[in-house]
N, C-alpha and C positions, 0 to 999 in steps of 0.2 A: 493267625498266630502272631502274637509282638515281635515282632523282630529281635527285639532291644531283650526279652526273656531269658537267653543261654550269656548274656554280660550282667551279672547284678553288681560284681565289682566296676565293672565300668559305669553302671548308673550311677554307684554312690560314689565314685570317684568325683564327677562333673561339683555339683552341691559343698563338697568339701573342697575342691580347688577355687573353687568360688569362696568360700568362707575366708581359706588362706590368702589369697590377691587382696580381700577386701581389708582382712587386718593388718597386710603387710603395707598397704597403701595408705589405708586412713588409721593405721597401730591406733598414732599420738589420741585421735578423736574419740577413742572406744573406750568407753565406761567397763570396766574388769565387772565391777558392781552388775551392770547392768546386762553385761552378756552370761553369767553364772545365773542371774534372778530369772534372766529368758530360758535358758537352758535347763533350769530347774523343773518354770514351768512345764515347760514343752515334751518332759519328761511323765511329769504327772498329768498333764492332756494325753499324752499318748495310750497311757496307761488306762485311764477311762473309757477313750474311745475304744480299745480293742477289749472291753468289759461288758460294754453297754451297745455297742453300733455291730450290726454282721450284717451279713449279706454279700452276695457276689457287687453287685453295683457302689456300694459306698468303699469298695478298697480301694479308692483314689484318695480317699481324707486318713487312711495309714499311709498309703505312699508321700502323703505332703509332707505328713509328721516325721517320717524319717528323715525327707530331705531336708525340711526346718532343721531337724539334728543335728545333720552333718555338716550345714552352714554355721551354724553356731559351734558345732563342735572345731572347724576351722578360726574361725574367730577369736574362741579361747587359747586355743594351741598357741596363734601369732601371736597374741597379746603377752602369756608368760613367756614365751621364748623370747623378751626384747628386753634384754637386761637393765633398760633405761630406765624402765619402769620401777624396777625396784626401789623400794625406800632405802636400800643399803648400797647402792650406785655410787663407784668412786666421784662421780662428775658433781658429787654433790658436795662435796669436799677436797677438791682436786691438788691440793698443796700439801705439803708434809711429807711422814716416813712414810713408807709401803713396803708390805714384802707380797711379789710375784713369784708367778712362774713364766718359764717361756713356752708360750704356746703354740710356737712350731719351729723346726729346727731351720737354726738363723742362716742369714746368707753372710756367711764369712767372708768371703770374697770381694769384701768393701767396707771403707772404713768412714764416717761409722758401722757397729755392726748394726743392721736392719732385722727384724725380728717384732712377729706379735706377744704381746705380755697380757696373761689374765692376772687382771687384780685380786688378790685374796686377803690382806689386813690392810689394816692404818691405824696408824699407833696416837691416840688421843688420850690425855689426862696421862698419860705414864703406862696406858693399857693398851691391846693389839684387840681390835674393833673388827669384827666379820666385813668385810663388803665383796664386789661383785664387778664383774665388768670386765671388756677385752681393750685395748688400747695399741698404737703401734710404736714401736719404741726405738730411737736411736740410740743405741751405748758407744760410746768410746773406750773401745779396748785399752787395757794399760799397756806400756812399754815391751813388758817380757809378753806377752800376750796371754790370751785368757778364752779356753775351747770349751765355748756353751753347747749346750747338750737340750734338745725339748726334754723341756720337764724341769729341768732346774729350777730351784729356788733361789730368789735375788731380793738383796734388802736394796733399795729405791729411796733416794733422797732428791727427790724434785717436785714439779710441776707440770697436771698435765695440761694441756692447752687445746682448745675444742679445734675440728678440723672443718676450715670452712670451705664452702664452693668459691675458688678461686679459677676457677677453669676459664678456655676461651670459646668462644661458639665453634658449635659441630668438629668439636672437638672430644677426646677420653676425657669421662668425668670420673676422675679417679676419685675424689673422696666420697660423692655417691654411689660409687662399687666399693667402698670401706662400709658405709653406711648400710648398706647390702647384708655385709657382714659381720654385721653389728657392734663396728669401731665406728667411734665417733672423736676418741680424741687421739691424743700426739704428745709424747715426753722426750726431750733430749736430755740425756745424763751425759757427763762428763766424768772423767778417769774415776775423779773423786766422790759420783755422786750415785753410785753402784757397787755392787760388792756381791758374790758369793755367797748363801748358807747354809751351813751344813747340817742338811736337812734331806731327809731322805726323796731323792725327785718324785715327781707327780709321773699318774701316766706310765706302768709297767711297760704294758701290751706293746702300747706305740713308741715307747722312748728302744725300746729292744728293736722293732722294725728299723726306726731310726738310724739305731746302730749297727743293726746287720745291711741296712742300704748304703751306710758311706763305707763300711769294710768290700762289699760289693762295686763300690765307685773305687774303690783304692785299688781293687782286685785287675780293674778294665785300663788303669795309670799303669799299673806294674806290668803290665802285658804291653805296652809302649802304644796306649791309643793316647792319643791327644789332639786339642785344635777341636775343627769344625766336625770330626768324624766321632768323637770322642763327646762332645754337647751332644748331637743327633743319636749316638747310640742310647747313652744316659737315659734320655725323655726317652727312648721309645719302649726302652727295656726297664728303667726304673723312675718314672716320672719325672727323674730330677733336671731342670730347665734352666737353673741359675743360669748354666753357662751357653746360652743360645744368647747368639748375640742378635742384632737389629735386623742384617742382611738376609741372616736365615731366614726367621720369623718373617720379612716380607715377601722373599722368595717362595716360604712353603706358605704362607694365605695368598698371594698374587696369583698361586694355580689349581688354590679349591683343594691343598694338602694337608693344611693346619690341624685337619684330626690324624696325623700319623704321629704327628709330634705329644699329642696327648695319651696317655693309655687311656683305652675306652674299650667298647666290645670285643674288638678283634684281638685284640693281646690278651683278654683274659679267658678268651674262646680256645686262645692258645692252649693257653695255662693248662684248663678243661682236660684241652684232648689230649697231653702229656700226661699229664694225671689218671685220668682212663685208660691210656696203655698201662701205665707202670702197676696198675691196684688192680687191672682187670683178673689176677687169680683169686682175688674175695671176692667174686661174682659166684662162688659154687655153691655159699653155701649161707643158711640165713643169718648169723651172728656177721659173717664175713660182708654181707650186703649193706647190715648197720652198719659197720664200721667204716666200709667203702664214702657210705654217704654220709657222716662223720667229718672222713679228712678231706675228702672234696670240699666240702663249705665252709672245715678250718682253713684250708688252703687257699679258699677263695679269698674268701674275705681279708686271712693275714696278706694276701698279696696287694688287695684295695690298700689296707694299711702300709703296705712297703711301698706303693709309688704316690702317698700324699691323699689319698681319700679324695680326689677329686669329684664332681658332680658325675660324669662319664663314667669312671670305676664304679662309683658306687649304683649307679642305676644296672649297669652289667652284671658286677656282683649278685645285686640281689635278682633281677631277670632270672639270674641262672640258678640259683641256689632254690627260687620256688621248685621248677620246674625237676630239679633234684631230688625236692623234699617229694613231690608228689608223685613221682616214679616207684621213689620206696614204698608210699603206702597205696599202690595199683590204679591211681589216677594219672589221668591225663587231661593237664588244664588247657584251657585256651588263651592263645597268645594273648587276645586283645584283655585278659582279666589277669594273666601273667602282669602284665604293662599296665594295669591300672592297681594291683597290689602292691607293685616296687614303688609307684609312684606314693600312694596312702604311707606306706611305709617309711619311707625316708621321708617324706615332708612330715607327717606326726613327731619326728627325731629333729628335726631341722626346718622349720618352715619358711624361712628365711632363703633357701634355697631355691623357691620359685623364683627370685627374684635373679638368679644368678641364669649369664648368655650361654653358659657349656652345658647347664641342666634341659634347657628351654633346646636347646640345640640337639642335644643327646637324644633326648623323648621324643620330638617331631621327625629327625632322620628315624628312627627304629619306628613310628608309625606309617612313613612314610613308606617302608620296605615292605611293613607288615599289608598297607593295603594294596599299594599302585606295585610292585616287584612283581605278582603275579599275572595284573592283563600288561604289563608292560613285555615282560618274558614270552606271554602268547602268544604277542604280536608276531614272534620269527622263531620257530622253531624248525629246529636241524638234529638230523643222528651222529653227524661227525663230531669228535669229541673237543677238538681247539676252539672250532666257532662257535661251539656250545659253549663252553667255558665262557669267553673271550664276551659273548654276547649277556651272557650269566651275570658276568662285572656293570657292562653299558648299563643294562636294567637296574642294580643295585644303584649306580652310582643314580642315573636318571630318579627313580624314587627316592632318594634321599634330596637331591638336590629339589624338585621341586617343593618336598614336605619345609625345607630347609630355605629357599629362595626368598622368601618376601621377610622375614627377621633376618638375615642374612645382609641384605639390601638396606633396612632399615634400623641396623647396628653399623657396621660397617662400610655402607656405601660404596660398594665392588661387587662387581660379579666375576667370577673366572670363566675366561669363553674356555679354556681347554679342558676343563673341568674332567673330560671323559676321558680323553688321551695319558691325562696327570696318573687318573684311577689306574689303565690299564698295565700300567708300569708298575705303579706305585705298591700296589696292595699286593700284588705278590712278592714284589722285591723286599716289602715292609715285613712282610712272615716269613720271608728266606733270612732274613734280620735278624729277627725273633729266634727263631731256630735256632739260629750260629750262636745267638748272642746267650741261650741256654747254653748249652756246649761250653763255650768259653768260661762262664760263670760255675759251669760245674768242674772243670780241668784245667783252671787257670793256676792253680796250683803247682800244676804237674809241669816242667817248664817248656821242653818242647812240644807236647799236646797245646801247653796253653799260647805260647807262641806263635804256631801253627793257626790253629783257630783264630789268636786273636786278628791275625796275618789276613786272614780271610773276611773274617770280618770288617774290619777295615777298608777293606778293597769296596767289598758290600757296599757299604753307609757309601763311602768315598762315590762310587755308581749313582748309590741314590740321588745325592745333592747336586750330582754334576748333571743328574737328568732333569731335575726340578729347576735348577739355572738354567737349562736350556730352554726347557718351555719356558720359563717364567722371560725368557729372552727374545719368544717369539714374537713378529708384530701381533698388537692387538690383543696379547695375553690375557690382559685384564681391564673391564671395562670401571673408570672409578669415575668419584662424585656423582651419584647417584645417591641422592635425599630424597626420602621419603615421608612424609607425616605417620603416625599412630594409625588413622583413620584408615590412609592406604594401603598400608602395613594388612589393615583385615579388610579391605576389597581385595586385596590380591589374594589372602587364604579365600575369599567367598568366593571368588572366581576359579582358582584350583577345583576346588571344591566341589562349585555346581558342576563345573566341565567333568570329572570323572564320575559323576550320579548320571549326566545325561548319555556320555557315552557308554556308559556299561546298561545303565537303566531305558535309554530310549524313553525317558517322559519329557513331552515338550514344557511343563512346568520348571523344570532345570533348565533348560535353556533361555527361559524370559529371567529368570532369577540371573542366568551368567549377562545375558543383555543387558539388565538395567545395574549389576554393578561395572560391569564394563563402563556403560557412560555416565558412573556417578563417579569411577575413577579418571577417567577422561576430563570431565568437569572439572574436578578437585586441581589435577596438573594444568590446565587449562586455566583457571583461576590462579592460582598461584603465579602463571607467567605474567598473567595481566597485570598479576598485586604489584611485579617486581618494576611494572613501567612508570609507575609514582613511586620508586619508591629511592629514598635519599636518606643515608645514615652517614653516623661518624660512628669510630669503632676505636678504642682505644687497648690494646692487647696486652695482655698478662704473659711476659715472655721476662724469666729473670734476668735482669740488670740490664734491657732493652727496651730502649724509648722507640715506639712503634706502634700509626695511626695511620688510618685510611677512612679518608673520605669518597664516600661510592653516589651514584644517582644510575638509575636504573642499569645498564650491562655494561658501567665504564666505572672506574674505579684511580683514585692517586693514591699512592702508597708513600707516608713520609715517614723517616728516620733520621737517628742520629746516629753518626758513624757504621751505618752497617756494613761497607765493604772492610772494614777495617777487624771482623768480629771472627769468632772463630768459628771453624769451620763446621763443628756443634751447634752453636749459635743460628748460623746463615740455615743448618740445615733445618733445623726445628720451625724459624722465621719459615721458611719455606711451605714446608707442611700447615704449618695452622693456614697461610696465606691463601695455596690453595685451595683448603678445606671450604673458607668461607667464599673464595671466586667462585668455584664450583656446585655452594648452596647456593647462593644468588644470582646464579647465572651469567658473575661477571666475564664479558670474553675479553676486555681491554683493558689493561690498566697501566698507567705511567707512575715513576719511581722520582721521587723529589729528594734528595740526599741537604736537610737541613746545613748541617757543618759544612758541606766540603765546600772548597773553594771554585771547585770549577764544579758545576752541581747540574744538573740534569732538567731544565725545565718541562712541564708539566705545558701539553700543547692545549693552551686557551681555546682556542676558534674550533668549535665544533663538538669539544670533547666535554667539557665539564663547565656550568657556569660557574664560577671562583675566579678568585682572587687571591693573592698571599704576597706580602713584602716581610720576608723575614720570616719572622714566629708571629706572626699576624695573619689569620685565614680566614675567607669570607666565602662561603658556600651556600648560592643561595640566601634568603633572611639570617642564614644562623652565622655568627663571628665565633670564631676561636683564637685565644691567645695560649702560645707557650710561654711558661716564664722558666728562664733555669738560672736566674742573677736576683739578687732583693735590687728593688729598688732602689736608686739613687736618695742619700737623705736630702730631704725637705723639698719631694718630686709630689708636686701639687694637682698634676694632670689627670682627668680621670675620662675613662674609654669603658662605656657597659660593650660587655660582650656574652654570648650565653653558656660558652663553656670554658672558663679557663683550665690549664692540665700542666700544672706542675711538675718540673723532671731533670735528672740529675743533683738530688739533694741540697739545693742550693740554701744557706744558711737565712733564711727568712723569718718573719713575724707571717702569719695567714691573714692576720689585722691588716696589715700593711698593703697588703696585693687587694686585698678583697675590698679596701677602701680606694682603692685604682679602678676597679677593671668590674665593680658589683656585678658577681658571675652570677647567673641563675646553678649551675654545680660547679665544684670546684673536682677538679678529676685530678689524682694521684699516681702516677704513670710505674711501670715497675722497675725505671731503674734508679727512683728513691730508695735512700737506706731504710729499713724496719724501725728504728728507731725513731727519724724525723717524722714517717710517715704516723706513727702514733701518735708524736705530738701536735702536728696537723690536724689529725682525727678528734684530740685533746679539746684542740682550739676551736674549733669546727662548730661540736656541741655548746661550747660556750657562746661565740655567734649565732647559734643557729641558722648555721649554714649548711645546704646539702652538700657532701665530700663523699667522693666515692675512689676508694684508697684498689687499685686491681688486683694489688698482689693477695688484700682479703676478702674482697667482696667477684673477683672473678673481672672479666674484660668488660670494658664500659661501651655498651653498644645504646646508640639512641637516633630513635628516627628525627626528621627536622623538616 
């Protein structure tokens, strides 16, 4: 018998996930024309073949044609869901009037207000012109202030401006997780260049969730939560995150907690089984059954919609809503076609969403439960009911984490050693949460009920955070810089992988397949250290309004600045972070600190540690010279010094003519704590020379081997 027979949804799942990757990756390269003309085809081949071809033996040439389908049927999906594409695409006339909406409720809490804007007109010849597009938008609130709502309409008097990869290595590439989701550019309006119109908002369904989630945020103020316990409830009860600051957010990823702060399965499992009590007397009878299963899937879903529709709710949502629908009409589906429906489901709605780390996250932990949760749980079975419990959680948490482990690693580059300790606290303390935080939201009204409650609640969250600080405070909490290649990323799935077919299955064929990717992963890490002992770069970093370069030769590193003792304490901390992001890819273990300006300044120990030189803003590393220039030249300074990178920095009022007729750089590198404005006209002048100029603040951090 096929195995694969009782999943047909998961067979046609594979071929349409495949179609989606392929358009979301190479979108740009795909002929619209030509995937409709395939698809047309492939339609009327199908049709033929099951006209004219039968037989038991040729049902492999239908099963092709379907799966040709579903590839192309993903392929088309990606292509029209990319607003870019459109001929009526604001980017294609990015200047003028506009009237938007706001396309998801802004973060007040900072000014500018921050907020996504879909574009819907542009007013050309005296007329209002359909177009299309999402964009991310700064507004500067006016004086008295001005309380936007998703869904408003705004007339827009500016410019958008494309958003470029400005990033620095192995670091967040935040405008390709814009790009993700399908912004690609950036508008700042000022008091004056925004307005209000009185126009009926977009967006009933959601703009009402919207407003019943900040009356519910006001509900949990008025009951005296606030601070750190008051962020943590919010997310956990209504998705809302704004107010989680840095420390949280490290604290709860450092111990493998970061999905309690999302809503995802288990809060809306909540939901579920609150729901089921309260409606379980329409169970008697059959009008009462419909209707039972009715407000469970309105309920669900408005609930996805009240914490933000994230990738986690919504794959929950729908999990649970099939499995609803099929109860009613006397089916009982299988998990693994449950999970490949929700998936078909929501990528045909959004395909863009494969592309998103909480979707890719959400799917592999619930596959991971759904396969390895059961020989894991096997493994130690007990009649007493705590260590059953308790061992219940190890298993969950164990399955997830390994489904989860190698994208985990090679996003993030951490592992959490306590991972399992975090769980066993965490996830019941997180639906003791939950619970309270119902309660509250339903009697917060009533004052001393809601008091009370909220009283408790508080203490709750308060327990939570002081638990997650503690482990996260244990030695060796979390193991970080760990980089991973792509490639790696799928040895270590194919290694998971073979290892639970060999162990459950006993075929010695799993175990040469775990063999040789084991040593083609071994190789890969193995090669990469070797790469790293030729290997010598300069690095010039995209940090705002911070001159900051490091020269590296294989595990030693000098790190030069200007004034960074001097910077703030925001500043030092971010310096830090990207700093050791890239020590930690490259396996730097040593690096000295050269403080350009200061007066009594730090030298950089010669003998032994780095071949280089440097007198001043003069640097020689190995063949390659680098010059800082942060003064123009002296007039009618005749001297001229090739070097192969010069790096311009502190906006110093210069001709690029002038430097570049000194110092004939092979590039001319623009450091980021030039103003925007000279750096343009640099870039201006650049082209007119044709000279390569490589500006960080737009083009991302200036890394080159030498």
């Amino acid at each position: 018998m096929n195995s694969w027979r009782p999943y047909p949804l998961l067979r046609l799942l594979f071929p349409f996930l495949a179609g989606i990757v392929t358009g979301a990756t190479f979108g740009s390269a795909c002929s619209q024309l030509l995937v409709v003309a395939v698809l047309a085809t492939q339609v009327v081949a199908a049709r033929i073949v099951m006209l004219t071809v039968s037989g038991y033996r040729y049902r492999w040439i239908a099963g092709l044609m379907v799966n040709g389908f579903c590839v192309l049927a993903g392929l088309e999906i990606s292509y029209l869901h990319r607003s870019e594409h459109d001929p009526a695409h604001f980017s294609l006339h990015p200047d003028g009037i506009f009237i938007v909406t706001v396309g998801e409720p802004p973060a007040l809490n900072r000014s500018p207000v921050k907020t996504m804007l879909d574009v819907r007109y542009r007013r050309q010849a005296g007329r209002w012109i359909r177009t299309c597009g999402r964009a991310l938008g700064y507004l500067q609130p006016p004086a008295k202030g001005c309380l936007l709502q998703y869904g408003d309409y705004l007339l827009l008097r500016a410019g958008f401006t494309a958003i470029t990869d400005n990033s620095n290595p192995h670091s967040f590439n935040y405008p390709a997780y814009l790009k993700n989701q399908g912004i690609t550019h950036r508008v700042f309006a000022g008091v004056h260049g925004w307005r209000p119109v009185g126009i009926t908002p977009a967006g009933f369904p959601a703009r009402m969730a919207y407003q019943l989630r900040g009356r519910l945020l006001g509900l949990l103020r008025e009951n005296r939560m606030q601070g750190r316990e008051f962020a943590v409830a919010a997310a956990l009860l209504l998705g809302y995150v704004d107010e989680l600051d840095a420390g949280l957010r490290s604290d709860y990823s450092a111990t493998g907690a970061m999905h309690i702060l999302s809503v995802s399965g288990m809060h809306v499992g909540i939901i579920y089984l609150f729901l089921e009590f309260l409606l379980g007397f329409l169970k008697r009878s059959k009008p009462g059954r419909y209707l039972k299963t009715f407000i469970l899937i309105l309920f669900i879903w408005f609930y996805a919609l009240l914490t933000g529709m994230s990738p986690a709710v919504l794959r929950s949502a729908a999990m649970l809503s099939l499995p609803i629908l099929g109860r009613q009409m006397g089916r009982s589906p299988d998990m693994f076609n449950i999970v490949a429906a929700s998936v078909i489901l929501l990528l045909a709605l959004d395909p863009l969403m494969v592309t998103d780390v909480g979707f890719q996250l959400s799917y592999l932990a619930v596959m991971g439960i759904v396969v390895l949760y059961k020989p894991i749980y096997d493994c130690y079975v007990t009649a007493a009911w705590l260590p059953g419990k308790l061992w219940s959680i190890v298993a969950v948490s164990l399955a997830a984490q390994l489904a989860t482990m190698p994208i985990t690693l090679f996003t993030f580059h951490q592992f959490p050693v306590y991972f399992m300790v975090t769980n066993i606290f965490v996830v019941p303390l997180s639906s003791l949460i939950i619970y309270f935080g119902i309660v509250v939201l339903a009697v917060g009204n009533i004052q001393f009920a809601g008091l009370f409650t909220a009283k408790a609640l508080i203490f709750l969250v308060w327990l939570l955070n002081s638990s997650i600080h503690f482990i996260e405070e244990l030695p060796g909490s979390v193991i970080r810089g760990i980089f991973i290649s792509f490639p790696e990323m799928l040895l270590l799935y194919l290694i998971i992988i073979t290892g639970f077919l060999f162990l459950t299955r006993r075929d010695m064929a799993w175990l040469w397949i775990l063999l040789a990717a084991s040593l083609l992963l071994g190789g890969s890490l193995a090669a990469t250290k070797l790469d790293r002992l030729h290997s010598r770069r300069l690095l010039v970093f995209n940090i705002p309004r911070v001159a900051l370069y490091e020269v590296c030769c294989q595990d030693r590193a000098v790190v030069f600045g200007d004034h960074l003792p001097g910077m703030s304490e925001w500043s030092q901390k971010i310096c830090g972070g990207i700093l050791n992001a890239d020590f930690s890819a490259h396996g730097i273990r040593i690096h000295r600190d050269y403080w350009i300006d200061r007066a009594h300044r730090k030298e950089p120990d010669r003998k032994g540690f780095i071949p280089m030189a440097h007198m001043g803003r003069f640097i020689q590393a190995g063949n390659c010279r680098i010059a800082i220039v942060k003064k123009p030249p002296p007039k009618g300074f005749r001297c001229r010094m090739r070097v192969d990178y010069l790096i311009i920095s502190g906006s110093p009022n210069l001709r690029l003519a002038d430097v570049v007729r000194i110092f004939h750089p092979h590039v001319v590198v623009i450091d980021a704590s030039n103003g925007g404005f000279r750096t343009a006209q640099w870039l201006r002048e650049a082209a007119l020379l044709r000279v390569s100029c490589h500006a960080v603040t737009i083009n991302g951090a200036f890394e080159k081997d030498f």
